[in-house]
C-alpha positions, 0 to 999 in steps of 0.5 A: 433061215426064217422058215427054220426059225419059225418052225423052231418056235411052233416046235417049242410052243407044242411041247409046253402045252403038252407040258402044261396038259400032262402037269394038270392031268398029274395035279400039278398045276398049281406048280406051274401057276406058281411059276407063271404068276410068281404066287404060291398057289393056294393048296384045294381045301380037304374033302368034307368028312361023310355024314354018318346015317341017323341012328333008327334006335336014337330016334325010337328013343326021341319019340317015345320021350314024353312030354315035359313041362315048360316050367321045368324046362326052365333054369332055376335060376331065372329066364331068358339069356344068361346076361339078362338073368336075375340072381336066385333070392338067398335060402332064408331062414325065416320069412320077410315079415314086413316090408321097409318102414316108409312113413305111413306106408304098409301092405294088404294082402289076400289068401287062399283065392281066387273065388268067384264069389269074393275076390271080384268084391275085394278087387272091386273095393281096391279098384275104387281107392285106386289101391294095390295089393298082393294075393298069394293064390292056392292052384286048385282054385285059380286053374279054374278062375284064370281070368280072376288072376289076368283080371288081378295082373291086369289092374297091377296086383302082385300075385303070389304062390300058395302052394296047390292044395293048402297043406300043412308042409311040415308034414309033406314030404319034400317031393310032395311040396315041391309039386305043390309048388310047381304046379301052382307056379305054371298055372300062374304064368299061363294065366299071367305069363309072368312066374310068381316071384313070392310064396307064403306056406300055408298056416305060416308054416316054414322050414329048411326044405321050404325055404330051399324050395322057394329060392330054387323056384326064384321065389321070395318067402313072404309072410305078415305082420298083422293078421286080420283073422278074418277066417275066423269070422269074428265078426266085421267090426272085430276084423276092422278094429284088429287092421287099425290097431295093427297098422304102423310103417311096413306092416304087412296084413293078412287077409283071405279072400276065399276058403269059406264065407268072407262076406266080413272080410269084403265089408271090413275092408269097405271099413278100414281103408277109407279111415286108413287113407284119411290118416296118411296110410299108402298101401304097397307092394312087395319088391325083391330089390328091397330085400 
């Protein structure tokens, strides 16, 4: 009876291997993992999909595709990721003219540089009053002076766009401007690496398509309130008079480094700043949060 028992149990266990052999040739396992382990089996993951080939004609496309500007790659509205951005400035209808009246406080600014010949001068001047100004620099003078605008960031000077060429942008069409704009924008920040975020049109002269320009490049449109008219050389006490009497809280003064002989401008400014200092005067710089 217990040879007949065993072989009863041996013939049972053969025909649940071949059971459990032909339900995993079939896909069936997991089924009888269900019933083993009393778990629902996990169901096997979907094939992924192929990789279709790359196109031969996309990539053609990609490697005649030219080069274009870091600048222009750039979103208008401003840099870096889209939390840290800062707002475009609003489209203005005339410019910042001077800055908020703070007592005995105004601004110097210079035109039309860098030149090798002045702007170490009127830098040099500023240096030993421990002075800051803004310069609004034309991009045909700086691509071949940028080491004049590093040493100008460098000592904390604010440095501006004056377009490339110094044109009369009433009379550039809109394509033309902004090219004028832009290009001066990149070689600022490859000097600097930092944009410019103030423009001033050359001759003081604005319009709509200016000041749309300006707010699309993130760039505030600044103008002045005293002109020195210095490019006139009228003589270097004529420039110091007109500084002194124009100054007051927020003004704005318009000087030129470059576009002609400035050797007034340089000797008018060794004039008026110590006298301005002695009477109380700070001078500033521009900053878009006041505005």
């Amino acid at each position: 009876m217990k040879a007949d028992h065993a072989l009863r149990e041996r013939r049972t266990l053969l025909r649940a291997a071949a059971f459990l052999s032909a339900a995993a040739a079939t896909g069936c396992a997991g089924a009888d993992r269900t019933l083993a382990t009393g778990r629902r089996a996990t169901p096997p993951a979907p094939p992924a999909p192929p990789v279709p080939p790359a196109s031969p004609v996309a990539g053609a496309q990609a490697a005649r595709r030219p080069e274009t500007s870091a600048y222009r790659l750039r979103p208008l509205t401003g840099y870096g990721p889209p939390g840290a951005r800062r707002a475009k400035p609003p489209v203005r209808r005339r410019p910042i003219l001077r800055l908020p009246a703070r007592p005995r406080t105004m601004a110097l600014t210079f035109d039309d540089g860098p030149d090798p010949r002045y702007t170490p001068q009127v830098l040099r001047v500023l240096r030993e009053h421990d002075i800051l100004a803004t310069f609004f620099v034309c991009g045909q003078m700086a691509v071949d002076h940028k080491g004049l605008l590093r040493e100008m960031a460098d000592e904390g000077h604010v440095i501006g766009n004056h377009t490339w060429t110094h044109p009369q942008l009433l009379q550039t069409s809109r394509a033309d401007a902004r090219a004028e704009m832009e290009r001066t924008s990149e070689v600022i920040e490859d000097a600097t690496g930092t944009p410019p975020e103030w423009f001033r049109a050359p001759y003081g002269a604005w319009n709509r398509a200016i000041f749309e320009l300006g707010a699309h490049m993130n760039m505030e449109p600044m103008g002045w309130t005293v002109d020195s008219l210095d490019w006139r050389t009228p003589g270097t006490s004529i420039v110091v008079e007109r500084v002194l009497k124009g100054a007051g809280p927020g003004v704005v003064v318009l000087a030129h480094d470059a576009g002609g002989d400035r050797t007034q401008t340089v000797r008018a400014l060794r004039r008026y700043l110590p006298r301005l200092i002695d009477k109380g005067y700070h001078f500033t710089q521009p900053r878009r949060q006041d505005f």
